[in-house]
C-alpha positions as CSV (number, residue, x, y, z in Angstrom):
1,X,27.7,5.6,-79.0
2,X,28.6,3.7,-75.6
3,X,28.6,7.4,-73.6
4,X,25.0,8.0,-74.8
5,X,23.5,4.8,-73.9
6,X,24.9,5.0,-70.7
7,X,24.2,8.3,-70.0
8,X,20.8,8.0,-71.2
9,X,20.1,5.1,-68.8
10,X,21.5,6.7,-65.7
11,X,19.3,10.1,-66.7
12,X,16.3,7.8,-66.7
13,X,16.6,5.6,-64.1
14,X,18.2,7.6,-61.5
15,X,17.4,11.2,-62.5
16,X,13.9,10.5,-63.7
17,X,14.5,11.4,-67.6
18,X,15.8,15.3,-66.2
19,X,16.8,17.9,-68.7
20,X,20.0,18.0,-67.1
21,X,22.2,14.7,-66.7
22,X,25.6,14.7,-65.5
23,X,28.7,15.3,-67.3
24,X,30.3,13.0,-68.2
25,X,33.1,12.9,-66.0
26,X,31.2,13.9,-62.9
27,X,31.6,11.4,-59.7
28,X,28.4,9.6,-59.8
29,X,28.6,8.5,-55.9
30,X,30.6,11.9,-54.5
31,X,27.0,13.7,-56.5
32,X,25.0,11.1,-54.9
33,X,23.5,10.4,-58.5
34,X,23.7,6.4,-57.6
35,X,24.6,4.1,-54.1
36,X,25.7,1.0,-53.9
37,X,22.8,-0.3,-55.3
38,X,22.2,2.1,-57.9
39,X,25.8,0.8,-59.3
40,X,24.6,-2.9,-58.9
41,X,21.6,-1.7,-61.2
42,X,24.3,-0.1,-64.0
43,X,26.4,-3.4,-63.7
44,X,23.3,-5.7,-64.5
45,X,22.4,-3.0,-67.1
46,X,26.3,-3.1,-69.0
47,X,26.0,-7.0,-68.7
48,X,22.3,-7.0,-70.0
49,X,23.4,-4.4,-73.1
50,X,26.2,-5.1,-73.9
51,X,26.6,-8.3,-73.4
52,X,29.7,-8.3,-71.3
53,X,30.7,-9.9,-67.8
54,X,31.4,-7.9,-64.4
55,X,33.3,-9.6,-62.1
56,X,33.2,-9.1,-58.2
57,X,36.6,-7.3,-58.7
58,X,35.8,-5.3,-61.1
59,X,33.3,-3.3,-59.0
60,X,35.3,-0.4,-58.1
61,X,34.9,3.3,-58.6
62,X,37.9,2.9,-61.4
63,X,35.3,1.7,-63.8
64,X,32.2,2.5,-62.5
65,X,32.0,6.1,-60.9
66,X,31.7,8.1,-64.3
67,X,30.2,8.2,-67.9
68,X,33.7,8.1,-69.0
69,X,34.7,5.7,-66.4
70,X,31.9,3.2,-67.4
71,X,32.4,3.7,-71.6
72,X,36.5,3.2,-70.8
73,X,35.8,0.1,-68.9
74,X,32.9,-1.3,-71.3
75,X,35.7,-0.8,-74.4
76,X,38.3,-2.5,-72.5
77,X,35.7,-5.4,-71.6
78,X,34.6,-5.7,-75.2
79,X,38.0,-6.0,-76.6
């Protein structure tokens, strides 16, 4: 499912594989879970995995700031 495979990259990249990742409709930049890097390393991750493209606009807390956020924006992206 596209909300595990998200979730489990953000717990081990930017949580260091914790017991306890975020819900998934917690702000990931308000908890200061991911910066403006950390959400260039998630973009190159969703293009690497599932094979889609980002573009510059598309970089906006709208579709990046949440597990749900990020699962919504990957469905719409993959048609």
């Amino acid at each position: 499912m596209i909300k595990d495979e998200i979730k489990q990259f953000i717990t081990e990249k930017f949580l260091f594989n914790s017991d306890d990742p975020p819900a998934d409709d917690v702000s990931l930049l308000e908890m200061n879970i991911v910066d403006s890097v950390g959400i260039l390393e998630i973009v190159s991750f969703l293009e690497n995995h599932f094979q889609i493209k980002v573009e510059d606009e598309e970089l906006t807390a709208t579709n990046l700031d949440s597990i749900n956020k990020i699962a919504s924006f990957i469905e719409k992206k993959q048609g």
